[in-house]
N, C-alpha and C positions, 0 to 999 in steps of 0.2 A: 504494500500500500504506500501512497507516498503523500508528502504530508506539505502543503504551500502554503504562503505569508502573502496577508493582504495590507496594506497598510488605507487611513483615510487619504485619498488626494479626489482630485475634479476628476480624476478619469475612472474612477472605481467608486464613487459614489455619485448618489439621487437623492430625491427629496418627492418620489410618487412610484405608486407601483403600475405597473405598465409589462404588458405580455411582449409589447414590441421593443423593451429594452436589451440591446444585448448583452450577454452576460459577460462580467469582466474574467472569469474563468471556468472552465467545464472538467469537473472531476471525475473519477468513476465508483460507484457505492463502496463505501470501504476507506476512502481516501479521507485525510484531517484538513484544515484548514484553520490556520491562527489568524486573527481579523481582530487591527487596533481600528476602534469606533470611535468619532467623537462623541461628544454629548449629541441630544436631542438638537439643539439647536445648530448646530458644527462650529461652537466658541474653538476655535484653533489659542486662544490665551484666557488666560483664568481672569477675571473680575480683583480689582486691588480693592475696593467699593462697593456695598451692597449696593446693583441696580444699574452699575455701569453696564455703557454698551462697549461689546467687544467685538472683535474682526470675526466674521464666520466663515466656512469655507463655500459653502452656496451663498452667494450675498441676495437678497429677495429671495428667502427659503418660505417652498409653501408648505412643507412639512416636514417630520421629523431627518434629518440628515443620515442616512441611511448606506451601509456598503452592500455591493452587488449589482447585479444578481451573483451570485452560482451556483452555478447549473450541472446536473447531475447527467453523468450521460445513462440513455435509456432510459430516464423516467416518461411516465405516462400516466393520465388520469385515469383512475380507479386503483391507482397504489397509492402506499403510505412512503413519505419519507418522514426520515426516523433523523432525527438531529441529537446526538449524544453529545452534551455539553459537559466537556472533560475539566475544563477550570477557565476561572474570571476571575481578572485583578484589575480593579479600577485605579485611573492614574489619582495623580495625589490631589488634586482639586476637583470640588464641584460644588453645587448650588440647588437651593430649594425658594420657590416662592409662594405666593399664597397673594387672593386678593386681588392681582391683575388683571382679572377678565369678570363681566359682569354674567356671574351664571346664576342659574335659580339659587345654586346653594350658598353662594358668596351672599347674593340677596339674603337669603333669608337668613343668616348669620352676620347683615348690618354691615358687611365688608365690602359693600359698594354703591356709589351714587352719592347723595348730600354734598358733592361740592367738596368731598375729601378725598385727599389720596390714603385707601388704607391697605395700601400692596407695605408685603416685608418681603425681604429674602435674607435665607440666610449660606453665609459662606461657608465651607466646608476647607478642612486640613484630612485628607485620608491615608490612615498607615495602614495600606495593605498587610503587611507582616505582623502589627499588634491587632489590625481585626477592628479597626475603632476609626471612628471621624469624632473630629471637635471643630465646632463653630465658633464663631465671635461673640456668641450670646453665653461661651464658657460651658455651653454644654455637648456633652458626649453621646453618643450610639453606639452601638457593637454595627457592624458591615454583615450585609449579608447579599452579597452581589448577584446580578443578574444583569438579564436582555429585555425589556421592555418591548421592545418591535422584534419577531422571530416570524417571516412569512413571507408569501407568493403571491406575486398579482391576482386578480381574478379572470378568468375566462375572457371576461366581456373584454373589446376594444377598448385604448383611451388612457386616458393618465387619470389613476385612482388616488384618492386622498391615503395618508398613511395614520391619520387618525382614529378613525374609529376600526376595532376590531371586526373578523369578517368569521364568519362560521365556515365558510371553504378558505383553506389557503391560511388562517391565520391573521399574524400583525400585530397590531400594538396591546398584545393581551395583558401586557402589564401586569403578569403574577407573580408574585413572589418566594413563591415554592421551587419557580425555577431554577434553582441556584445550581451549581458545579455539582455533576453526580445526578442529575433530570438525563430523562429524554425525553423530550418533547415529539407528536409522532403527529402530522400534518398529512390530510387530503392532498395528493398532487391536481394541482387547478389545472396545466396546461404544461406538454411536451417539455422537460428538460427541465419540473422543478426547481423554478430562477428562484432563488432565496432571497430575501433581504433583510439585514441584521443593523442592529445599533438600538439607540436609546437606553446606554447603560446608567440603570440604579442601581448605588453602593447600600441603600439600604430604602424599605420602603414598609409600610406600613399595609395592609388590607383596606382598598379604597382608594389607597392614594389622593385621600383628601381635598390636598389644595390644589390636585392638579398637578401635581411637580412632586418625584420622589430626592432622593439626592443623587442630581442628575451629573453623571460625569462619562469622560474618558476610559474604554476599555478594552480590556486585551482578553478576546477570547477565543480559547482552542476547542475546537468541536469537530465531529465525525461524523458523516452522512452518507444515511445507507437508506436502500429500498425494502418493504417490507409486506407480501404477500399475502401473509395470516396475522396483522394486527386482532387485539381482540374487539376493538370496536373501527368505524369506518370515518368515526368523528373526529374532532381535535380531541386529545386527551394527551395526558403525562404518565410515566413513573417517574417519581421522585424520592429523596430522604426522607421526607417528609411523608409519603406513599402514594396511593393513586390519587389521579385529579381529573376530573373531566368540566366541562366547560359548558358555557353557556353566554351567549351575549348576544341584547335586545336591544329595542327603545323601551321595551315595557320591563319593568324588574320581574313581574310575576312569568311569563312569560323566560326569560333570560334562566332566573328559577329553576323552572319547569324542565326546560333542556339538557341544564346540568345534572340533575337529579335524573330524569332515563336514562342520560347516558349509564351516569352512573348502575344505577338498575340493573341494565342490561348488561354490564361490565359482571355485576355480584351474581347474578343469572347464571354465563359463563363458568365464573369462578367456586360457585357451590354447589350449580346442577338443581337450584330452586326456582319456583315459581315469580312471575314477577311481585303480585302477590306479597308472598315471601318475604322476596328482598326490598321490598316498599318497605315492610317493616321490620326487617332487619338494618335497614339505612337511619329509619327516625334510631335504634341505639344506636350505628356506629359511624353515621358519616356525621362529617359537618360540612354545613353550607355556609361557603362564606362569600363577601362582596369582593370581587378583587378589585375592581375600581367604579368610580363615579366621574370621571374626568373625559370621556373620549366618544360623546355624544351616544353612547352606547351605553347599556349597562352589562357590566361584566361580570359572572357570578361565578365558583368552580366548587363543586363539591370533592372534599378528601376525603379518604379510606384511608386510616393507617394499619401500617404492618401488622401493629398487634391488637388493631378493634376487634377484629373477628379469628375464635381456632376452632378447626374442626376437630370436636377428639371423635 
């Protein structure tokens, strides 16, 4: 197998996903691929200031700054590729903000309008090797890194937004379980599964709240392979964390609903039970959680962990 280095520059990165892009490289199932991302935005220099503007590498970016495609040779729609995300280190800076866009939930949390500015941000110090960021505000986080955006254009013709999350193909599902040690396993949308990665958070929360997790710089090495007998045909994960299957709406209930069959049908598989059954095998052992509220979409994933359910 052999293993290649992507770096951020204008010729290997985007800012939309699009079937008509070509891929900046074409692997074969098996093969690794190490890929430094910028941030969401592509700050190519870290912020001295909370709020300053910095140089980007897309300048008029209409969406998250993004590496790729690559492209898997032989892939085809009606397979899974399978993205084994072997480690992420995010570089030493990054950034969270809150407050800056007028959403329902800014609204209704009084952080937008009356003629004030009530955006923060705050700056971030990341020691990879201690496992921890400290902000200016003198407080601390444990890092718990990941990929925000991990996906494929969609079918349809045309340049697609990279914000909201897509039920084929993936994107900006913004989970946080994803971290080093997931595979994430993606519907292939169209001939030669184009990837496109970036939007590293060094640590995020369930929801991602304000919109912003601490978005930074990242260096990640991942393995992509094709996969025949997935046990579901949806987005879903293994992770540390255990199973995750997914779900994302405009409607929460709805978003809900999705994650939770997949799930279902995954405990189905896995126990040789009734749907039935695993409906209520899931109220003891899964939990459903929001993975975010940020991306015009709502994002929901239910887990299964390793030791919720034994068979004796």
């Amino acid at each position: 197998m052999t293993t290649y280095s992507l770096e951020s520059t204008a010729d290997t990165s985007t800012d939309y996903f699009s079937e008509a892009t070509a891929p900046v490289i074409i692997v074969k199932p098996g093969d690794t691929v190490i890929v430094h991302t910028l941030n969401a935005s592509g700050h190519t220099e870290a912020q001295q200031v909370p709020g300053e503007e910095r140089p980007t590498l897309l300048p008029g970016s209409r969406g998250h700054c993004l590496v790729g495609p690559i492209a898997v040779a032989g892939a085809l729609p009606g397979q899974m590729l399978a993205v084994h995300l072997q480690s992420m280190r995010p570089d030493e800076w990054g950034f969270t903000s809150s407050g800056k866009v007028d959403t329902a939930l800014n609204h209704r949390l009084g952080l937008t309008g009356h003629g004030h500015d009530h955006s923060s941000s705050l700056l971030w110090q990341l020691d990879a090797d201690a496992g921890t960021g400290t902000n200016q505000l003198g407080l601390s986080v444990r890092l718990a890194p990941f990929l925000g955006v991990i996906g494929m254009p969609p079918a349809e013709p045309g340049e697609h937004s990279t914000i909201p999350p897509r039920t084929i193909g993936g994107g900006n599902i913004d989970c946080r379980e994803l971290v080093a040690g997931s595979t994430l396993f993606l519907p292939v949308t169209v001939p030669g599964a184009p990837l496109l990665i970036g939007d590293g958070h060094a640590a995020q929360g369930d929801g991602e709240v304000s919109g912003t997790a601490i978005e930074c710089g990242m260096t990640t090495e991942l393995t992509l392979d094709l996969v025949e007998d997935a046990p579901l045909m949806s987005i879903h994960a293994i992770t540390p964390a255990g199973r995750v299957t997914f779900g994302f709406d405009s409607d929460l209930n709805e978003a809900t609903a999705v994650a939770l069959e997949a799930m279902i049908t995954w405990m189905q598989k896995l126990y040789g039970i009734s749907k039935s059954e695993a409906l209520a095998m899931a109220s003891v052992a899964v939990s459903m959680r929001v993975t975010q509220v940020a991306n015009q979409t709502w994002g929901v994933h239910a887990l299964l962990q390793p030791d919720a359910i034994a068979v004796v």
